[in-house]
C-alpha positions in Angstrom: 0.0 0.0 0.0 1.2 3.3 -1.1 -0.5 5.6 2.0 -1.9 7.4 -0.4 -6.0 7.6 -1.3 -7.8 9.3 -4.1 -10.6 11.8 -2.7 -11.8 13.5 -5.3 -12.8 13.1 -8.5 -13.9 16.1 -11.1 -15.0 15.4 -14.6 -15.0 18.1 -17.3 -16.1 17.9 -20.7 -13.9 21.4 -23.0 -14.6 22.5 -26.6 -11.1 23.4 -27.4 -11.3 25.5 -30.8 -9.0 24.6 -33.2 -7.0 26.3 -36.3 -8.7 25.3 -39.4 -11.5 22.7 -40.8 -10.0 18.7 -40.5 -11.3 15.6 -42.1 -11.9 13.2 -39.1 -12.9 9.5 -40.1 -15.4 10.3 -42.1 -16.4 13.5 -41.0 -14.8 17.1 -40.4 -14.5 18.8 -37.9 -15.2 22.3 -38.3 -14.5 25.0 -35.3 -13.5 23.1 -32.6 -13.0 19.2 -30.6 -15.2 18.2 -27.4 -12.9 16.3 -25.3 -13.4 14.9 -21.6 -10.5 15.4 -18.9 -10.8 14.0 -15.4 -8.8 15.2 -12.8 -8.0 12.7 -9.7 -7.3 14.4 -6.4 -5.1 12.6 -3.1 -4.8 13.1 0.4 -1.3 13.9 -0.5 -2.5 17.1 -2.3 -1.1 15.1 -5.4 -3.4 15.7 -8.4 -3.3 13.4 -11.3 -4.9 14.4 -15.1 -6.2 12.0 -17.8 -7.7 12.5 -21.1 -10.3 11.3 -23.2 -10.7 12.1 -26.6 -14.1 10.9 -28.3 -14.5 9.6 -32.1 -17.3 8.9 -34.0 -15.3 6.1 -35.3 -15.6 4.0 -31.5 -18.5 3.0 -29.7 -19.7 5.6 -27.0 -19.9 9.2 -27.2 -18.8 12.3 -24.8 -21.5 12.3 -22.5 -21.0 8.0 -22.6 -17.5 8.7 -21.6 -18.4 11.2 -18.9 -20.8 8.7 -17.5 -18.2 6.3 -17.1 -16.0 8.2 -15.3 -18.6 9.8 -13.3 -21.1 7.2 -12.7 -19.2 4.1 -13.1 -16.0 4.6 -12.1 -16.2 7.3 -9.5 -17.6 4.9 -6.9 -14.5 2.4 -6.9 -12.1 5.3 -7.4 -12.9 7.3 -4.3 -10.8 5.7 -1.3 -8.7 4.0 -3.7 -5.1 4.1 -3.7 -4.2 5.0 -7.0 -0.7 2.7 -6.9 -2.9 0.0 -7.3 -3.7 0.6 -11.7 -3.9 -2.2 -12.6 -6.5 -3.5 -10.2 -8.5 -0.6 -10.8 -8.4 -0.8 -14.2 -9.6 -4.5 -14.1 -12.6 -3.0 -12.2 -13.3 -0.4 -14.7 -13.5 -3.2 -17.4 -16.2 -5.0 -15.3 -17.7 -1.4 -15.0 -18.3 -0.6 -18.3 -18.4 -2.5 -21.5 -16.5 -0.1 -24.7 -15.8 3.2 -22.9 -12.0 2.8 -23.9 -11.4 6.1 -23.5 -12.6 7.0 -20.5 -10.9 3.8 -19.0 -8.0 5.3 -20.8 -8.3 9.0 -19.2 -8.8 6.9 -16.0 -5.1 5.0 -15.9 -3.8 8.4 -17.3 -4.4 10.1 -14.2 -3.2 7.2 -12.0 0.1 7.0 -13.8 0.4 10.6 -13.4 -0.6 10.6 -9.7 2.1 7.9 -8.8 5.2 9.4 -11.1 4.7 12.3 -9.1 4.4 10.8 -6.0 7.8 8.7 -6.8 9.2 12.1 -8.4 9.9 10.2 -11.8 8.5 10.0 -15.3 6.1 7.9 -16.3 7.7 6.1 -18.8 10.5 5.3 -16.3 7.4 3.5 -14.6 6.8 1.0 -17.9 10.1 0.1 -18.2 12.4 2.9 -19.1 12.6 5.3 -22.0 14.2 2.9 -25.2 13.7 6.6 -26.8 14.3 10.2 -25.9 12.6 11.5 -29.1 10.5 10.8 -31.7 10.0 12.1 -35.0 6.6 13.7 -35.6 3.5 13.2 -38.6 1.6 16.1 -39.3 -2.0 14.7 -41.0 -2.4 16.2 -44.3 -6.3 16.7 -43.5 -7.7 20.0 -44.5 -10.3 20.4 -47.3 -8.5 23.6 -48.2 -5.4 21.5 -49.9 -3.9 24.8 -50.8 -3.4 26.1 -47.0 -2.2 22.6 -46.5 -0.1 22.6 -48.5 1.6 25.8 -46.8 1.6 24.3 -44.0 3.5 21.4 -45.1 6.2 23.5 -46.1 6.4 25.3 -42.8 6.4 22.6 -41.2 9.3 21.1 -43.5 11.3 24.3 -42.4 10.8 23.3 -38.9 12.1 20.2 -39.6 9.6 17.6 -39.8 9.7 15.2 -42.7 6.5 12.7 -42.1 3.2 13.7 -43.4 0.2 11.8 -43.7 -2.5 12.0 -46.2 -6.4 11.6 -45.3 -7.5 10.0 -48.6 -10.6 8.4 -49.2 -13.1 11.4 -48.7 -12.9 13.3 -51.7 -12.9 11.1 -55.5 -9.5 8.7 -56.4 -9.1 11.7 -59.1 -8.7 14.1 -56.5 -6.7 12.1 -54.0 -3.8 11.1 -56.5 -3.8 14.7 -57.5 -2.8 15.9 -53.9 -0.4 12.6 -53.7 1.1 14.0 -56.9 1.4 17.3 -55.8 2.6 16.8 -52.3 5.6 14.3 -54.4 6.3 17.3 -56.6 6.1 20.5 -54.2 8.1 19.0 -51.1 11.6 17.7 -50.5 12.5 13.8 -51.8 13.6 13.0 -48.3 10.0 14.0 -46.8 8.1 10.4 -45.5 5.5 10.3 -47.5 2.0 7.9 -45.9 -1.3 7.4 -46.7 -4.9 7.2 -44.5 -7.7 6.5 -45.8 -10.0 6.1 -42.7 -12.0 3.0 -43.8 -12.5 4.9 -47.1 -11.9 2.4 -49.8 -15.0 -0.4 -51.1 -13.3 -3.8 -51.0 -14.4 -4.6 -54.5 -12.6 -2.0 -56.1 -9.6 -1.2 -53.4 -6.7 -2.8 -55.3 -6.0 -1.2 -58.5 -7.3 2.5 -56.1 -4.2 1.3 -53.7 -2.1 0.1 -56.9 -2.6 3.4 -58.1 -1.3 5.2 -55.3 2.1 3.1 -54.4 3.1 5.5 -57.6 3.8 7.9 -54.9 5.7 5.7 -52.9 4.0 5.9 -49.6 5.5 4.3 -46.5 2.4 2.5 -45.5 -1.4 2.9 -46.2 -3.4 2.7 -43.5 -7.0 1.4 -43.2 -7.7 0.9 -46.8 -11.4 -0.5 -46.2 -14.0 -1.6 -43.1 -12.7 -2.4 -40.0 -14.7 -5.7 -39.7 -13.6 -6.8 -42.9 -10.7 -8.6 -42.2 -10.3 -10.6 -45.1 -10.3 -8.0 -47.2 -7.4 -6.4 -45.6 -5.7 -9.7 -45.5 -6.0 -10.0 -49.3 -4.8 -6.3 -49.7 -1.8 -6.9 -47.5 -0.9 -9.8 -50.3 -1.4 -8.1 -53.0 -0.1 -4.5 -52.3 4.0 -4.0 -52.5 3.4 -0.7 -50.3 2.9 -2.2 -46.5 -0.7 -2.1 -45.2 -1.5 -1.0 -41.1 -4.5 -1.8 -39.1 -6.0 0.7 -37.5 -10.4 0.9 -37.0 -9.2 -2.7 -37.4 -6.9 -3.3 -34.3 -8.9 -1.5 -31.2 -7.6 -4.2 -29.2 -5.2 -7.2 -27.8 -7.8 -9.6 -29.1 -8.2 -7.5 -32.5 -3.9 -7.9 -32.6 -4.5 -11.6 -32.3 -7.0 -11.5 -35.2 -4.8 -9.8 -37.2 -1.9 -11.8 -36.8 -3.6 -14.9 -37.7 -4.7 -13.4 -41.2 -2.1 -11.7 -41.4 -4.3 -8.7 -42.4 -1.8 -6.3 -41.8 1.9 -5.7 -41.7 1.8 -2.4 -39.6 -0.6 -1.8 -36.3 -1.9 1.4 -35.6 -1.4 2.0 -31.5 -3.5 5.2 -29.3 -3.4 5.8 -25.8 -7.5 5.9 -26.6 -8.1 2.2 -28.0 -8.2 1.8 -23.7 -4.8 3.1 -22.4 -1.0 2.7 -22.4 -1.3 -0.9 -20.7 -3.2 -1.8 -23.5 -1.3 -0.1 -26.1 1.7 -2.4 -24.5 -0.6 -5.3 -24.6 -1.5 -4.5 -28.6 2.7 -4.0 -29.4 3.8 -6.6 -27.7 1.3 -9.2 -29.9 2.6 -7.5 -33.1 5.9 -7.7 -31.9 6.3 -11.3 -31.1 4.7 -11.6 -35.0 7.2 -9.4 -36.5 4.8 -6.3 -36.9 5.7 -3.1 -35.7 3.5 -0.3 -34.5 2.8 3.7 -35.1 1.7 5.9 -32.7 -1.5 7.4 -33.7 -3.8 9.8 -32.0 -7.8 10.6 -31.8 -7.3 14.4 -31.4 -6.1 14.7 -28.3 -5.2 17.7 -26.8 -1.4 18.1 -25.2 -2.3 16.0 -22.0 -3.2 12.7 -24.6 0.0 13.6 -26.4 1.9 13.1 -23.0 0.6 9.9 -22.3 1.3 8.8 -26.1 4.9 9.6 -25.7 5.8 8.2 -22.7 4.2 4.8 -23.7 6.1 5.2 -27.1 9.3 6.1 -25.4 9.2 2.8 -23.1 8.2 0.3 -26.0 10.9 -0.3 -28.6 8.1 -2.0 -31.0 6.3 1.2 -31.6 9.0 2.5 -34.4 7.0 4.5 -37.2 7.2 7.7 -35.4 3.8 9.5 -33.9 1.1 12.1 -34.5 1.0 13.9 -32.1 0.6 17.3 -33.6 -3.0 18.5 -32.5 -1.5 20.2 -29.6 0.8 22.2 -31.3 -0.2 22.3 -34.7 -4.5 22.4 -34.6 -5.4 23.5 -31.5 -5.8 27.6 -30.7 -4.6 26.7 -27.4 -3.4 24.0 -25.6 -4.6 23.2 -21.9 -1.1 22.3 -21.1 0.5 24.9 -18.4 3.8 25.0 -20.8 4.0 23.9 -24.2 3.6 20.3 -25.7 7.2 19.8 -26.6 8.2 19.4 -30.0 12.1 20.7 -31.3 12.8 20.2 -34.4 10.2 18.1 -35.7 10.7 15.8 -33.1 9.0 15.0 -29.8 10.5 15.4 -26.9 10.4 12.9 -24.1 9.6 14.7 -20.3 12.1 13.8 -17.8 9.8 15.3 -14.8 7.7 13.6 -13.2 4.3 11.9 -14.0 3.4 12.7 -17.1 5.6 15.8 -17.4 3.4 19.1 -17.7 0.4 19.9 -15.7 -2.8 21.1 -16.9 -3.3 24.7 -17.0 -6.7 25.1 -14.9 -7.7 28.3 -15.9 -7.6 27.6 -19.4 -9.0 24.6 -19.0 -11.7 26.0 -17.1 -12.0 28.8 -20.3 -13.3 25.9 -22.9 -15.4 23.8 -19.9 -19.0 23.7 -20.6 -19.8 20.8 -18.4 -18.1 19.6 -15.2 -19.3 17.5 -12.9 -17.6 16.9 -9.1 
């Protein structure tokens, strides 16, 4: 027993307004993302943050998520001591069925809690950092391909050189025009990838995908429906360019599916598809099959992003880089007390403890339109 207990727990759900219009999945979003944070107060005046950010593309919703943490989980949370993650976790997943999120935002805030109470990271807590940095995608998303565009070459200047292209919303036309065009505009040594969000009909997906590895992506991700396995399986045979699993792989028991088919040579890993345990749980399946793993992200703001990077920092499996630009990149402000670090088109790794940088509570409080204690 730690000698610590958790005695309060305060729920907020933030619109956070963001830079510009985004394709999400298969929607955009416009002015701003509704994300839910949960806060976890001690008897040691330790506070510990989590983060759950919501997508139409999982089951449950923000005010599903907010019920979990607040309904469901509050009453085995209070009196708790928060050393003790993973058995709470377990009792979150008897709490709630889906929710992965929430339970995510939930072990978020106890990891946080007891690297601050041991006054060391929290990827020192999973094993150790394998990394100190890692190189940064920035999502080519934007229906305005022109302003992307510019940003892409700002971005180059700051020195990133990965940037992922949402395809699969607008007409195959249109897509290999912007593949073309990105190819053209930017630098050869830029890492070109490819996303198209469960975009693609199966009957047709092959000579579409064929017709992109002209560009020479580095992977395509999600070429068609999440539940359609075979499919992917099929595609991952017969396209040169490596295929990853993402909709597809939400969790240890999707990894295992995959695997089996072989439906995929890459899996897509986020703190959201139920937390960094699971995430190691997820990596360490593909790794023992000889699959390695991206970090990807469901708009999270900069406290998300934290979590992300220690998990990637402390699991040499997850190789492709991240995406963790939201903070930084989309959001017109972050709720992070200091900023989400990036240098150089890289992410940086926080030595302090928990998971690094504190939420900034008067911002914070600034975008909350519901909070419940």
């Amino acid at each position: 027993m730690s000698g610590i207990t958790i005695t309060g727990v305060t729920v907020y759900k933030a619109r956070l307004p963001v830079v510009s219009e985004r394709r999400q999945g298969s929607g955009i979003t416009k002015d701003a993302i509704t994300n839910i944070f949960v806060k976890l107060d001690t008897d040691a005046g330790i506070a510990g943050w989590g983060e759950a950010a919501t997508s139409a593309v999982f089951p449950g919703g923000t005010e599903a998520h907010m019920a979990a943490l607040h309904v469901y989980f509050r009453p085995f949370v209070l009196g708790a001591d928060p050393f003790r993650i993973e058995a709470l976790m377990e009792r979150a997943e008897r709490a709630v069925v889906h929710a992965a999120e929430a339970k995510a935002a939930l072990e978020m805030a106890l990891f946080d809690i007891v690297g601050k109470a041991l006054g060391t990271p929290v990827c020192n807590l999973l094993g150790g950092p394998y990394r100190d940095e890692i190189p940064l995608s920035y999502s080519i998303a934007n229906p305005d391909f022109d302003a992307d565009m510019e940003m892409a070459k700002r971005l180059y200047g700051e020195g990133l050189r990965i940037f992922k292209v949402k395809t699969g919303a607008a007409s195959h036309a249109e897509d290999l025009r912007r593949l073309e065009t990105l190819r053209a505009e930017l630098s050869p040594d830029v890492d070109l990838r490819v996303d198209y969000n469960q975009g693609l009909d199966v009957f047709d997906a092959i000579p579409k995908l064929r017709d992109v590895e002209a560009f020479r992506p580095t992977f395509i991700e999600q070429p068609v429906d999440l539940n359609r396995l075979d499919a992917m399986a099929e595609i991952t045979r017969a396209i040169d360019t490596p295929i990853m699993a993402d909709e597809s792989a939400f969790s240890p028991a999707n990894a295992l599916d995959i695997v089996r088919q072989r439906a995929a040579d890459i899996i897509a890993i986020k703190v959201m598809k139920g937390g960094m345990m699971n995430v190691r749980r997820i990596s360490a399946i593909a790794q023992a099959a000889g699959i390695p793993c991206y970090g990807g992200d469901m708009a999270e703001s900069g406290l998300g992003h934290l979590a992300g990077t220690h998990v990637i920092a402390a699991t040499p499996n997850i190789s492709l880089g991240c995406e963790f630009y939201q903070a930084t990149y989309y959001l017109k402000e972050d709720i992070l007390a200091q900023p989400f670090p990036v240098v150089n088109g890289k992410v940086q790794v926080p030595t302090t403890p928990g998971l690094g940088i504190d939420v900034d509570e008067d911002t914070l409080a600034k975008y909350t339109v519901e909070r419940l204690n």
